[in-house]
C-alpha positions in Angstrom: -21.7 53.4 15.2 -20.1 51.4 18.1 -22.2 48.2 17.4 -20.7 48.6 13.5 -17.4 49.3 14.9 -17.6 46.2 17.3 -18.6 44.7 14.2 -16.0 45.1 12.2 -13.5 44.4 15.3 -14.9 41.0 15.1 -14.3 40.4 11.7 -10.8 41.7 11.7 -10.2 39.5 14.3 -11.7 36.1 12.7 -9.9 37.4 9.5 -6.3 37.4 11.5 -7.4 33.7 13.3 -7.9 32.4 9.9 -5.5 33.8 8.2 -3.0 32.9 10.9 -4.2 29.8 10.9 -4.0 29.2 7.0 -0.1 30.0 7.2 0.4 27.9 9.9 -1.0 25.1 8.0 0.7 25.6 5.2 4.4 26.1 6.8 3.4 22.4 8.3 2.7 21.2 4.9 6.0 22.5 3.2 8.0 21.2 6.3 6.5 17.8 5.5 7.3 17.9 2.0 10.4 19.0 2.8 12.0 17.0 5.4 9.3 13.5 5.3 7.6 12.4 2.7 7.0 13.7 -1.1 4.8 13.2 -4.1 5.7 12.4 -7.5 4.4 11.4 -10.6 5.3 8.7 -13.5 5.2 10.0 -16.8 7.3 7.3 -18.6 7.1 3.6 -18.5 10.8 2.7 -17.5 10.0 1.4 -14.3 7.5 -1.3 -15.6 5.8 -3.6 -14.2 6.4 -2.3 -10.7 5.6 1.5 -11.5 3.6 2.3 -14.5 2.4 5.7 -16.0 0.1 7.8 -14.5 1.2 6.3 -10.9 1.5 8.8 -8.0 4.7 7.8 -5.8 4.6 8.2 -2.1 8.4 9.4 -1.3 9.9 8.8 2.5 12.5 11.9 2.5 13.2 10.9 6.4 13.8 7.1 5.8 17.6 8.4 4.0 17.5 12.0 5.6 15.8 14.8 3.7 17.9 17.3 1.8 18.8 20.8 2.7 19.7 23.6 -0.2 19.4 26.5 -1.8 15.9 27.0 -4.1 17.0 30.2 -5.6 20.7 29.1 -5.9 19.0 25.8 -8.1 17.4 28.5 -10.5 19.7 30.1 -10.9 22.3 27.6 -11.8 24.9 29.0 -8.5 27.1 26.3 -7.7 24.3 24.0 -5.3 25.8 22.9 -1.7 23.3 20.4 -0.8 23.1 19.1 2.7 21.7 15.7 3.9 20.6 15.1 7.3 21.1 11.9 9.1 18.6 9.6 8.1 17.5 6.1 10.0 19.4 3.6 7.2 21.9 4.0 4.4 20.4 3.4 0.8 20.0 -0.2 -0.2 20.3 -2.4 -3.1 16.9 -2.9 -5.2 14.9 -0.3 -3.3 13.6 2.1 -5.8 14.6 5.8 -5.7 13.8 9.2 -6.5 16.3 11.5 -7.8 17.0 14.7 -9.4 18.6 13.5 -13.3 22.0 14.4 -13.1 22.6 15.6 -16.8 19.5 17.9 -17.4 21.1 20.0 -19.8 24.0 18.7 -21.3 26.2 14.9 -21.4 29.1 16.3 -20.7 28.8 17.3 -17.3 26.8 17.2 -14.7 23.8 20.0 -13.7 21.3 20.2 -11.5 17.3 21.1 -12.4 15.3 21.2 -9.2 12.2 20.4 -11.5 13.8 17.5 -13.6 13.3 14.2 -11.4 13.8 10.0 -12.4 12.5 7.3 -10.5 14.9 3.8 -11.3 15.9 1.2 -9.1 19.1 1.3 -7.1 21.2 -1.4 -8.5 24.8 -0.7 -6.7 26.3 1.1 -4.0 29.3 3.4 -3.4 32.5 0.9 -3.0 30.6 -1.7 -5.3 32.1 -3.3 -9.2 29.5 -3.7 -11.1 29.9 -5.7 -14.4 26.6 -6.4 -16.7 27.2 -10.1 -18.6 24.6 -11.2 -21.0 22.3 -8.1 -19.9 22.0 -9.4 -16.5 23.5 -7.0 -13.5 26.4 -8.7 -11.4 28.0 -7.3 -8.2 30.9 -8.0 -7.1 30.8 -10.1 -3.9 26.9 -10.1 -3.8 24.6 -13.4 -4.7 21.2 -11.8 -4.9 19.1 -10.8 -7.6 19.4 -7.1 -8.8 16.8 -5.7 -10.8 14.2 -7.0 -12.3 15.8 -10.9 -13.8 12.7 -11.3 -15.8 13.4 -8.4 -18.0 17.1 -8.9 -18.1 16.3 -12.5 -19.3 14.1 -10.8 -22.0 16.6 -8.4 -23.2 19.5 -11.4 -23.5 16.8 -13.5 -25.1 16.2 -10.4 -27.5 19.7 -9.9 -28.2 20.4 -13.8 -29.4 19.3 -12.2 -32.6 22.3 -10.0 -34.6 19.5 -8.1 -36.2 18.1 -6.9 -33.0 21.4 -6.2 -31.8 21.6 -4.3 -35.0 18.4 -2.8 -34.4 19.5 -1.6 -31.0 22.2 -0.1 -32.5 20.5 1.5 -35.4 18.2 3.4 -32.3 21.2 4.0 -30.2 20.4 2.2 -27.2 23.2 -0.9 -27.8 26.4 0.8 -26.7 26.5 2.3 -22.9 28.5 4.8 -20.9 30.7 6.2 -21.5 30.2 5.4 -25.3 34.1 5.4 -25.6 36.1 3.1 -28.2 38.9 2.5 -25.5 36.1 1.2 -23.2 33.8 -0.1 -25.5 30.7 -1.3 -22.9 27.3 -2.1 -24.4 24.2 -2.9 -22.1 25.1 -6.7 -23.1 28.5 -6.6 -22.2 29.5 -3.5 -19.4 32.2 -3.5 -16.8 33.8 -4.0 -14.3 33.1 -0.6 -13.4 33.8 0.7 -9.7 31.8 3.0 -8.2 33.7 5.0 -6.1 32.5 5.8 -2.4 33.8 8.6 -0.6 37.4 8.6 0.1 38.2 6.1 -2.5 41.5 6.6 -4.2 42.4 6.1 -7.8 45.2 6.5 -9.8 45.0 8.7 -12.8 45.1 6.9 -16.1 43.5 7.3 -19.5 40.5 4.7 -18.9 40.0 6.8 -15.5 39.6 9.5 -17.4 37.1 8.6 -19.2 34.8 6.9 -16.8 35.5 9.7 -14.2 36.6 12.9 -15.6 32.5 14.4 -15.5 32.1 13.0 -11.9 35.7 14.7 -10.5 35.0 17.9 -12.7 31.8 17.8 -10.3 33.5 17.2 -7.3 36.1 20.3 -7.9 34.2 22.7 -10.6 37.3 22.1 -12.8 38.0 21.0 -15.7 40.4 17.8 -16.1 42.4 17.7 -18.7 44.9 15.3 -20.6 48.2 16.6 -22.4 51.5 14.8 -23.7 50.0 11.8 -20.9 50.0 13.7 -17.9 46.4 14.9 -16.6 45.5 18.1 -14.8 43.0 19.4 -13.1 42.5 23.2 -13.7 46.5 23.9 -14.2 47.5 21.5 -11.7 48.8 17.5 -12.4 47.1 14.9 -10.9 48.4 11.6 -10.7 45.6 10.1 -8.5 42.4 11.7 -6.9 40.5 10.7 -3.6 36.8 11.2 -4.4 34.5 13.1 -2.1 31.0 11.6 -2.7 29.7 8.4 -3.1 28.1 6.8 -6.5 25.4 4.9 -7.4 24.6 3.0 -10.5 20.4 3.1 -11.4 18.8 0.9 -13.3 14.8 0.7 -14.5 13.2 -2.0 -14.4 11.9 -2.7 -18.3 15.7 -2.6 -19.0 14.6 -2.7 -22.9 13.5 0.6 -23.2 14.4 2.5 -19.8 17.5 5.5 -20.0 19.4 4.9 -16.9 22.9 4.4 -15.6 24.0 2.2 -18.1 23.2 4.9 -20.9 24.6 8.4 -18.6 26.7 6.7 -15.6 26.8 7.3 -12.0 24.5 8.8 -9.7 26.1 11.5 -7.4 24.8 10.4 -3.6 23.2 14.1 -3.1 20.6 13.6 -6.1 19.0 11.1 -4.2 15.7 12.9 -3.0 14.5 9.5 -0.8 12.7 5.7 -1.6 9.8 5.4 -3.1 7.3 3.5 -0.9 3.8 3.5 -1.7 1.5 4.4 -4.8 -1.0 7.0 -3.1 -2.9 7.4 -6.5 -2.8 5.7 -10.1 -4.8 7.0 -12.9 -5.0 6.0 -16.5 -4.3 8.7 -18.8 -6.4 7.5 -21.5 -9.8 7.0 -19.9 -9.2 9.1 -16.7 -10.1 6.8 -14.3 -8.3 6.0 -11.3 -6.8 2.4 -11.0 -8.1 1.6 -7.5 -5.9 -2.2 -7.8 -3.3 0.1 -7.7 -4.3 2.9 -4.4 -1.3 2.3 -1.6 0.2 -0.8 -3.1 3.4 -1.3 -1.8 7.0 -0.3 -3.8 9.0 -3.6 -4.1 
């Protein structure tokens, strides 16, 4: 009996080890995840040529700071405080990011799904005016490309032609945010559009309204309304706000078929999740096989 119960006290105690172990290991893995690097993968072909479907996106969290919340607050659709930690650099122009899409559920205002991500190419920064002429992305005060020019030169060569303009149209991708008659942008013609950064001041006027009201209704979980000329926010007039976050404008990189910031608006800075660095795996859906061209190239 005392060599069975010696036994057994063995076990028990390579049982605990293990299982010890096993938790340990997988509290390191979820801190990882968490606070350095991510996987995601590419359903949709809206970042073409650089990403295509079936890639799987290496994602540095600590490059930008990883992002602290609430999981159970997300679910539950609880007002989210999201907290970023200092990272080593600010977001860039061109660098290609993650996010989580900031109108899951409905246009009109801004959610949050946890589960519900984009990948698109950052095309301007908070404090930036961004105008779009002849398809191609300008920025106010900057000289270098923006996007991918190659497709922007396809989709102004494509839009020569009234009856693919019509054809846009007819499909509903021609006319942009904020789809408005008093602003009347198209992803030929869009702009200037200033994307605020935090602390930026504007004053309140009916074109501000338009191309701001989901992104303060965000900021203060109240609605802003317009009556007799005046605006208010909840029961209060307004006639300027100072903005609390910083916006960026995201753009994919085949701009003919891609649903990005020209088509919903700006990007709130906490949505960011971090930059997309590396393709860790790439499979084709259709035969199953892995692309090994594509292993750990390089996110440019």
């Amino acid at each position: 009996m005392d060599v069975i119960k010696k036994y057994f006290e063995k076990v028990y105690d390579w049982l605990a080890w293990l299982s010890a172990a096993a938790l340990c290991l997988i509290a390191v893995r979820l801190l990882f995840q968490v606070f350095v690097f991510a996987s995601f993968s590419v359903p949709t072909d809206s970042m073409r040529p650089t990403i295509v479907p079936g890639d799987y996106l290496l994602v540095n969290k600590l490059l930008k700071g990883a992002r602290l919340f609430s999981l159970n607050d997300s679910f539950d659709h609880k007002p989210l405080k999201i907290t970023r930690l200092k990272g080593l650099e600010d977001f860039r122009r061109n660098e290609v990011l993650v996010f989580n899409f900031p109108y899951p559920e409905r246009w009109d205002s801004i959610g949050f799904n946890v589960l519900r991500y984009y990948v698109k190419r950052c095309i301007a920064l908070p404090g930036d005016t961004l105008e779009i002429r002849n398809a191609h992305y300008h920025v106010r005060g900057y000289d270098g490309e923006l996007g991918n020019v190659e497709a922007q030169n396809m989709l102004a060569f494509y839009l020569k032609s009234e009856r693919n303009e019509e054809e846009m149209v007819k499909n509903g991708c021609f006319y942009a945010y904020p789809r408005d008659s008093v602003v009347g942008w198209t992803v030929k013609e869009f702009g200037p559009f200033y994307l605020p950064a935090r602390g930026s001041r504007i004053t309140m006027d009916e074109r501000h309204y338009i191309l701001y009201r989901n992104l303060i209704e965000w900021e203060q979980r109240k609605k802003l309304t317009i009556r007799d000329g005046r605006f208010y926010l909840g029961e209060e007039e307004i006639r300027e706000y100072v903005f609390t976050h910083g916006y960026y404008f995201m753009g994919g990189d085949n701009c003919h078929n891609s649903q990005d910031s020209r088509y919903w608006g700006l990007l709130p800075d906490e949505y960011i999740v971090g930059k997309a660095v590396r393709i860790w795996k790439s499979k084709n859906k259709m035969t199953d096989k892995i692309r090994w061209n594509r292993v750990f190239k390089k996110i440019e």
